[in-house]
FIDOKOL-50231 format. One line per field, with one value per residue: residue number from 1; residue in one letter; x, y, z of N, C-alpha, C, O in turn. Coordinates in pm, whole numbers, plus 50000, padded with zeros to 5 digits. Each point is the difference from the previous one (the first is absolute). Layout:
% residues N
seq [NUM ...]
type [A ...]
n.xx [X ...]
n.yy [Y ...]
n.zz [Z ...]
ca.xx [X ...]
ca.yy [Y ...]
ca.zz [Z ...]
c.xx [X ...]
c.yy [Y ...]
c.zz [Z ...]
o.xx [X ...]
o.yy [Y ...]
o.zz [Z ...]
***
This chain:
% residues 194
seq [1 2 3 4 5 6 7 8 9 10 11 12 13 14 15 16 17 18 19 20 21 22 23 24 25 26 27 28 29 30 31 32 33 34 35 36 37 38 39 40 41 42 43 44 45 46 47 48 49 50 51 52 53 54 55 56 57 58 59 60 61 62 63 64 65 66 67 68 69 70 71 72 73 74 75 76 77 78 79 80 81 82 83 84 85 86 87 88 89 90 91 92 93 94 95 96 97 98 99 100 101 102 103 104 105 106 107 108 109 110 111 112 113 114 115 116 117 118 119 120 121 122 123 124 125 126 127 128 129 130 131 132 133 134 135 136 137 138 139 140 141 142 143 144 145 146 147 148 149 150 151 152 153 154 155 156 157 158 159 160 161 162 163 164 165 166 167 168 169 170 171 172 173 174 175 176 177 178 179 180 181 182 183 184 185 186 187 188 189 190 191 192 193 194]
type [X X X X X X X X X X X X X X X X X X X X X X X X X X X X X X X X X X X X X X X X X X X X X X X X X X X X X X X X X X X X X X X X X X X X X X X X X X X X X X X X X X X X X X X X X X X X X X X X X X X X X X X X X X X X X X X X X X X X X X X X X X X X X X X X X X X X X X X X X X X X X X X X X X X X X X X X X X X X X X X X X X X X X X X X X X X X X X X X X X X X X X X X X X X X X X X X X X]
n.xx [50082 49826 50143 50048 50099 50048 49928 49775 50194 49913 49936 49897 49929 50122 49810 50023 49850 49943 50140 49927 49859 50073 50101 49891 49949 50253 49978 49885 50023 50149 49955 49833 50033 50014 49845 50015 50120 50046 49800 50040 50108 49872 49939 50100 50158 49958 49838 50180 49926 49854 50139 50143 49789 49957 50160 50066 49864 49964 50088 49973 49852 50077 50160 49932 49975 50233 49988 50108 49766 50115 50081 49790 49898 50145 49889 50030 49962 49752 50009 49867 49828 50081 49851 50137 50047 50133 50136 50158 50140 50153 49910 49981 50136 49972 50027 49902 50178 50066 50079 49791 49994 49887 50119 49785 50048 49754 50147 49802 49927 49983 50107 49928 49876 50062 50006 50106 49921 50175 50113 50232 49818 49980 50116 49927 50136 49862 49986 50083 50096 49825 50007 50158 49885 50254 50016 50019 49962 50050 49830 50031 49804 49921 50128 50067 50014 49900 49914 50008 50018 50028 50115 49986 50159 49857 50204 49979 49948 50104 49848 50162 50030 50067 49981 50132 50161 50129 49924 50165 50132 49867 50066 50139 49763 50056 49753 50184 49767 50039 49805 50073 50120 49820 50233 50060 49916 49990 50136 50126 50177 50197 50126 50091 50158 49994]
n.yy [49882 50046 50166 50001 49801 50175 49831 50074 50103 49864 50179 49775 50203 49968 50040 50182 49866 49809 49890 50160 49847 49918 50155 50053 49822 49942 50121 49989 49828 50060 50107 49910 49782 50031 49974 49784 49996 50146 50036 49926 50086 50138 49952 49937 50158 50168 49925 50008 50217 49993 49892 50016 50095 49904 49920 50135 50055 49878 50095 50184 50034 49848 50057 50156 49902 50057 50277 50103 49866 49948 49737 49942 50103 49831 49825 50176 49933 49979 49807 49877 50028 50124 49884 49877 50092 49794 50031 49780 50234 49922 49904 50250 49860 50006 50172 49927 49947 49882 50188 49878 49848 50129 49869 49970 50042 50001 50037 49949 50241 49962 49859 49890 50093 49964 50174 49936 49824 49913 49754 50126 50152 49803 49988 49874 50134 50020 49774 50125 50177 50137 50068 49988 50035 50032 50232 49919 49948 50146 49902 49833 49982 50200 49987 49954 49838 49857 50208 49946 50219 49814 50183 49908 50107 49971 49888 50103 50140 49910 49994 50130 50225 49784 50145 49874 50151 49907 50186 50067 50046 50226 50134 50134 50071 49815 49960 49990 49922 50112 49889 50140 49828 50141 49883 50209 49837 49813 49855 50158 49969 49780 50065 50144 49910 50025]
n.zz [50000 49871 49929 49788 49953 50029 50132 49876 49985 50130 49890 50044 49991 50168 50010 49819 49880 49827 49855 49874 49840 49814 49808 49853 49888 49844 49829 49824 49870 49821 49804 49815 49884 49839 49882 49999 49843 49848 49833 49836 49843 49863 49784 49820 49890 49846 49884 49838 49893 49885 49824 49833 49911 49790 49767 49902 49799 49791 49846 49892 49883 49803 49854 49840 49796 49905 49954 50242 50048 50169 49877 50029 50198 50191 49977 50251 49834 50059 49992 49924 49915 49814 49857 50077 49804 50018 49802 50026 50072 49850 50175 50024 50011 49805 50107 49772 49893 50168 50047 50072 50124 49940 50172 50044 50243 49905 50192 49879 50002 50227 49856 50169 49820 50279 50101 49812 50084 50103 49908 49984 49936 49937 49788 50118 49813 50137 50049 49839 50123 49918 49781 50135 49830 50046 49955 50167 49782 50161 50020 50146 50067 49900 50170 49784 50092 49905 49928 49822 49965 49884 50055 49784 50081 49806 50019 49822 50152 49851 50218 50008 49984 49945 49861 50148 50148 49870 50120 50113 50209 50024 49841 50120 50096 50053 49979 50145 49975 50139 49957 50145 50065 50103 49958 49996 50075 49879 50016 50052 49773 50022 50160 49879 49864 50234]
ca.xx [49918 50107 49953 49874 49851 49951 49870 50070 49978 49966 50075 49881 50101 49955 50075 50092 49908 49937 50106 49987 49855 49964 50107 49947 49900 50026 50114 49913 49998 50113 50004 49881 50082 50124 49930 49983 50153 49995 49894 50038 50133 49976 49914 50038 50070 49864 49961 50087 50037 49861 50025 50101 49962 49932 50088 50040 49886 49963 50169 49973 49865 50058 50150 49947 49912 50066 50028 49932 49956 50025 50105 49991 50033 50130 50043 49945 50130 50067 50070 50118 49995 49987 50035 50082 49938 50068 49916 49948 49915 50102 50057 50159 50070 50064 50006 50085 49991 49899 49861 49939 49879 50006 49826 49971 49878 49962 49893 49870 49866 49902 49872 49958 49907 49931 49856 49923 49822 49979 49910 49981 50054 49925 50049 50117 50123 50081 50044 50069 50120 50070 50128 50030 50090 49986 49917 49869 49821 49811 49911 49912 49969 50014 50129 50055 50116 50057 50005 50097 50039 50140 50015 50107 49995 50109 50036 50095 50028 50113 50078 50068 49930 49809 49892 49843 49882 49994 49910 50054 49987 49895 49968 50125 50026 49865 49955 49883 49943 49909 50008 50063 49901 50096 49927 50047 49950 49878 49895 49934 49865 49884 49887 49861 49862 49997]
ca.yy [50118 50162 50079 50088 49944 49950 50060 50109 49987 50116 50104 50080 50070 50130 50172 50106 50091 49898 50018 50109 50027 49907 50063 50095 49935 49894 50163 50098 49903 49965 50090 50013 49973 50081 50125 49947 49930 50080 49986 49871 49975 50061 49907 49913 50010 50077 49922 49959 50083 49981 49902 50039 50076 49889 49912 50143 50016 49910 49918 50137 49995 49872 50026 50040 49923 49910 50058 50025 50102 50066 50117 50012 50070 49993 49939 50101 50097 50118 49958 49939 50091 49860 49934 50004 49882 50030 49977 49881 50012 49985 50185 49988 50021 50111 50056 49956 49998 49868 50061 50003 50055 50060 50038 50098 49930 50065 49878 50067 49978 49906 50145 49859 50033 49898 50008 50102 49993 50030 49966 49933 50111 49994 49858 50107 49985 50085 49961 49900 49965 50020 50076 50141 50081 50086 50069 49891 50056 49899 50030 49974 49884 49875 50015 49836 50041 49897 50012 50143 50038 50029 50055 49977 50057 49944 50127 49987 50146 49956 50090 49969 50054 50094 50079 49987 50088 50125 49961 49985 49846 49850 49917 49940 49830 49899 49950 49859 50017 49828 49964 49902 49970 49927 49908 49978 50109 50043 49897 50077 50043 49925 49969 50101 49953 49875]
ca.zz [50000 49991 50110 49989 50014 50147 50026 50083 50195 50096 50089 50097 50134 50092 49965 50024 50084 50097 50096 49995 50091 50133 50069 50050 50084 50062 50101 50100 50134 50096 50095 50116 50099 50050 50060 50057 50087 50134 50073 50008 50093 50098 50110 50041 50095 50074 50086 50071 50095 50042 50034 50101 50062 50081 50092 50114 50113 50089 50072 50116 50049 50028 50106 50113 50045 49992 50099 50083 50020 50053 49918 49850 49952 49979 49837 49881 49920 50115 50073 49938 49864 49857 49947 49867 49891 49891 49849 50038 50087 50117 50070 49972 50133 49937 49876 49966 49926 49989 50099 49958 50101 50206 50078 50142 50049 50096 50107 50038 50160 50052 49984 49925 50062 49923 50026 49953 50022 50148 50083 50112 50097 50135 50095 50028 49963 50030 50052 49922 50030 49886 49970 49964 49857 49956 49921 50056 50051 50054 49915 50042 50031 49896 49945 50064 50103 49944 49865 49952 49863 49929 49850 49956 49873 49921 49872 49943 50001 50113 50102 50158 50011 49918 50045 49953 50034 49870 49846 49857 50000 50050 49883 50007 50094 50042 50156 50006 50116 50063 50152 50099 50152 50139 50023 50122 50107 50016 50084 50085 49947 49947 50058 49962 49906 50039]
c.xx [50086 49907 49923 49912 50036 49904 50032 49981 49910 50051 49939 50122 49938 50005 50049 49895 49976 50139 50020 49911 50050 50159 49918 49917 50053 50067 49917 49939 50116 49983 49929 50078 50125 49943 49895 50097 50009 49938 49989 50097 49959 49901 50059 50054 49880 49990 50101 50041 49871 49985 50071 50003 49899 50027 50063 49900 49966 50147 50002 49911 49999 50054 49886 49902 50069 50024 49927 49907 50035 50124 49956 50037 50104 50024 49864 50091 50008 50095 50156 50046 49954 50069 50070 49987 50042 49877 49901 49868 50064 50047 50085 50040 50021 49916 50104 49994 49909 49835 49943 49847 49996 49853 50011 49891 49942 49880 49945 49996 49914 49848 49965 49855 49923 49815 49950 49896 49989 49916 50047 50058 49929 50095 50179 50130 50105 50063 50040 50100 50087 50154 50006 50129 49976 49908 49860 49891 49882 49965 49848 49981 50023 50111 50049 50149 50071 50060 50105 49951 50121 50021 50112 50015 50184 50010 50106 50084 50179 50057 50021 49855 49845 49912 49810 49851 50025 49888 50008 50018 49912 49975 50123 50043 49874 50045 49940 49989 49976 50014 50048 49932 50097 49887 50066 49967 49848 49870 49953 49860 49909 49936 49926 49924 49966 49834]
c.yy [50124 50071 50059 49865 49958 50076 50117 50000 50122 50076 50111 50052 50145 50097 50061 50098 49919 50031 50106 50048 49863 50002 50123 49963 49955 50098 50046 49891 49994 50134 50032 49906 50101 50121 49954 49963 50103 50010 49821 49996 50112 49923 49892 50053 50030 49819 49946 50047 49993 49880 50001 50089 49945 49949 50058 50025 49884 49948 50076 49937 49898 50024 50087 49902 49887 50018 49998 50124 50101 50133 50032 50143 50071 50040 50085 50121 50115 49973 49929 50079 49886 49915 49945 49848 49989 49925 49923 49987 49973 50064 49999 50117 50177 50080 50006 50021 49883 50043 50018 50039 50035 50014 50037 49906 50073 49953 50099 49976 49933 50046 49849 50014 49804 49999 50132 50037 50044 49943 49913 50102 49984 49909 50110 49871 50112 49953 49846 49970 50060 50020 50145 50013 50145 50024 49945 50121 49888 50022 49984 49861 49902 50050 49878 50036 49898 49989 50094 49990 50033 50028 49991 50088 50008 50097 49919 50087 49985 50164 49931 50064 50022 50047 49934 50066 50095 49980 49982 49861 49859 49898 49911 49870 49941 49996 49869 50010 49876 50009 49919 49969 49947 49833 49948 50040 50045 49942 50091 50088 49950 49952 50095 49968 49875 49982]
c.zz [50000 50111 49966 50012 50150 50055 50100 50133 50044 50038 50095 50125 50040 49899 50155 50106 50147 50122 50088 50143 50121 50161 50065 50128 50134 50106 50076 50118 50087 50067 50121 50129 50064 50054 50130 50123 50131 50112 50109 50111 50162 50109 50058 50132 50153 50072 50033 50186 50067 50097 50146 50128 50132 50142 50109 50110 50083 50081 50128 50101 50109 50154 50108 50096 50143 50194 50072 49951 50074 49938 49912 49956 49934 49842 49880 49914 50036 50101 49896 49875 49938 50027 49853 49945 49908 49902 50079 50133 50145 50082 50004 50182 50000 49857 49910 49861 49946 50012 49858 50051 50100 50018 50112 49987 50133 50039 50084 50123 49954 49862 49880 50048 49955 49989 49930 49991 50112 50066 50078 50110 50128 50099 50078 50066 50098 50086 49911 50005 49901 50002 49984 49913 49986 49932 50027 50044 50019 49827 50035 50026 49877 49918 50058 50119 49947 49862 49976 49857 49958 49869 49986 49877 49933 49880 49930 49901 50067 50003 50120 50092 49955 50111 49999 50019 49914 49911 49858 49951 49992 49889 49974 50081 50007 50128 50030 50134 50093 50153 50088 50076 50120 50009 50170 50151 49953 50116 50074 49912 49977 50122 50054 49924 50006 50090]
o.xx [50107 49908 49924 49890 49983 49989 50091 49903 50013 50074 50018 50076 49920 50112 50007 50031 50012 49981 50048 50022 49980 50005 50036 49995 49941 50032 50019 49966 49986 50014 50032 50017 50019 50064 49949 49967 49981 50045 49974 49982 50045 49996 49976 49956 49985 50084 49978 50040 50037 49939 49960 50088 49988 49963 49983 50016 50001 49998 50014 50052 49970 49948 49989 49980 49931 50012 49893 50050 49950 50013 50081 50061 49999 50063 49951 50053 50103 50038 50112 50122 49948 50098 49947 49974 49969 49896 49891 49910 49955 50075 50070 49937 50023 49961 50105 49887 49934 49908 50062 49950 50066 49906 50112 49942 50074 49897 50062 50027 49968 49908 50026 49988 49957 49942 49930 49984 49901 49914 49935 50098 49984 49985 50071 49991 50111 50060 49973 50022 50118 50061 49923 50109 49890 49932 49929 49983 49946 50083 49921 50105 50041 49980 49990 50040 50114 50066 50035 49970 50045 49954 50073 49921 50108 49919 50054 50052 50004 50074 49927 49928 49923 49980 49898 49890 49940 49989 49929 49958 50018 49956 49985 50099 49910 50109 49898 50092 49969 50088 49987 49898 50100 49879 49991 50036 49949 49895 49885 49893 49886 49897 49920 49881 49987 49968]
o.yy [50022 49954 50038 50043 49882 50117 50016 49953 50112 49958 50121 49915 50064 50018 49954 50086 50041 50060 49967 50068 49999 49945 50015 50072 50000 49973 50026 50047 49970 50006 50044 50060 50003 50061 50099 49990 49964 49992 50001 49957 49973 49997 49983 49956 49938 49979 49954 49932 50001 49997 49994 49996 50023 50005 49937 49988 50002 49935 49939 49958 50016 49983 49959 50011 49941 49908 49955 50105 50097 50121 50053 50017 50084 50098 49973 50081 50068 50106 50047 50015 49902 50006 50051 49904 50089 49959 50050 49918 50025 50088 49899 50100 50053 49935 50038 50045 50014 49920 50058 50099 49939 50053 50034 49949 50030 49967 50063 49894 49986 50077 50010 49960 49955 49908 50081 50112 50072 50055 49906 49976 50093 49973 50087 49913 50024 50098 49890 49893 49966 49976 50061 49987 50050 49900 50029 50060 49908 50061 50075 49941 49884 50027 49971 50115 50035 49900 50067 49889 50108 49926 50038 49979 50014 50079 49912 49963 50048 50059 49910 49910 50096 49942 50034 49969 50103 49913 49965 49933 49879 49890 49899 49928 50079 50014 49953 50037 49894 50050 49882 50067 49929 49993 49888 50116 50105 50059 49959 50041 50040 49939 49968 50025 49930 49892]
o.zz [50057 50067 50089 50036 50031 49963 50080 50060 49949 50090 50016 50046 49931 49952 50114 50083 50115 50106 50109 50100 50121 50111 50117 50099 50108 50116 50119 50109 50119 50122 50111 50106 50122 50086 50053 50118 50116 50115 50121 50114 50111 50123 50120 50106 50106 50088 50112 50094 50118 50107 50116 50086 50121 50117 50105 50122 50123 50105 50106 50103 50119 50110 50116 50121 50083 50080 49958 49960 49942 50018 49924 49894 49911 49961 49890 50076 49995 50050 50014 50000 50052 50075 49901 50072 49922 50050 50028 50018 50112 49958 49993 50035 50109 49903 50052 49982 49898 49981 49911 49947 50084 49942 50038 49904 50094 49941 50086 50057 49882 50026 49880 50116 49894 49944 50061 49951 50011 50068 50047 50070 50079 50119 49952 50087 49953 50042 50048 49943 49993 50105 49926 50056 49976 49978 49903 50106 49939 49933 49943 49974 49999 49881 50119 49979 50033 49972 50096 49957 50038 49914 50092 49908 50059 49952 50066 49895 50113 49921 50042 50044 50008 50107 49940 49954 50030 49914 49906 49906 49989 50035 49932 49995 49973 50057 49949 50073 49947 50071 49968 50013 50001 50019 50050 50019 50040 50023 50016 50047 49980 49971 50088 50022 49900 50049]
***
């Protein structure tokens, strides 16, 4: 066979436009990813540190839980200053170039209202044996004598110093809140409600 009788082949292929349009298509997806990437990476970190923040509060909280009602107040940051936290959440002995979070922790007067309805103001608690802590207001009968409120507040803002009563500041740390209880020395309340 010569070459002109061989059958003819197909020469079905992309044009110049099709290629064109479907590179156009394929860019403007990588970009939309890449324009994406930032935003992405901010969050990620945002709950990394969220995370971690956590872990601090409840690790704090813990250790307070761990002490004599009687010291608790000891281990309020009006009293000690901050606290220091490197990336992991780990405390660190020192402020440091490692310092990544600092918190303060502040342990409330007596102000855990357990009877907000006021109905059990008839039964009288005033001879409960309570604790006296600094900063301690009566609140009234149905203020629990056994409870504390504790705020832990955290930043990751790394100053040696942060300011957490700056208003300026207030959008710059979270707060996590929770309650303690004296499960100790209570039998004198409970056989009032006996």
């Amino acid at each position: 066979m010569t070459p002109a009788e061989e059958a003819p082949r197909s020469t079905y292929a992309f044009s110049l436009i099709e290629v064109a349009i479907a590179l156009a298509i394929f860019s403007s997806g990588i970009l939309l990813l890449f324009s994406m990437l930032p935003g992405s990476l901010f969050t990620m970190k945002e709950a990394s540190s969220r995370s971690i923040e956590r872990r601090i509060a409840r690790n704090l909280v813990n250790d307070l839980m761990l002490n004599e009602w009687e010291r608790l107040h000891q281990f309020d940051s009006r009293q000690l200053g901050s606290r220091h936290f490197d990336s992991q959440g780990i405390e660190l002995s020192e402020y440091g170039m490692n310092a990544i979070f600092t918190a303060r922790i502040k342990i409330h007067s007596r102000d855990v209202n357990i009877d907000p309805d006021r109905t059990l103001e008839e039964i009288d608690i005033s001879d409960s044996g309570d604790y006296s802590l600094p900063d301690d207001t009566y609140l009234g009968k149905s203020t629990s004598q056994h409870s504390r409120r504790i705020t832990v507040e955290i930043t990751d803002v790394p100053l040696e110093t942060f300011d957490f009563d700056d208003p300026e500041n207030a959008k710059r740390f979270r707060s996590f809140s929770t309650v303690v209880a004296n499960m100790k020395d209570t039998d004198s309340l409970n056989k009032q409600f006996q």
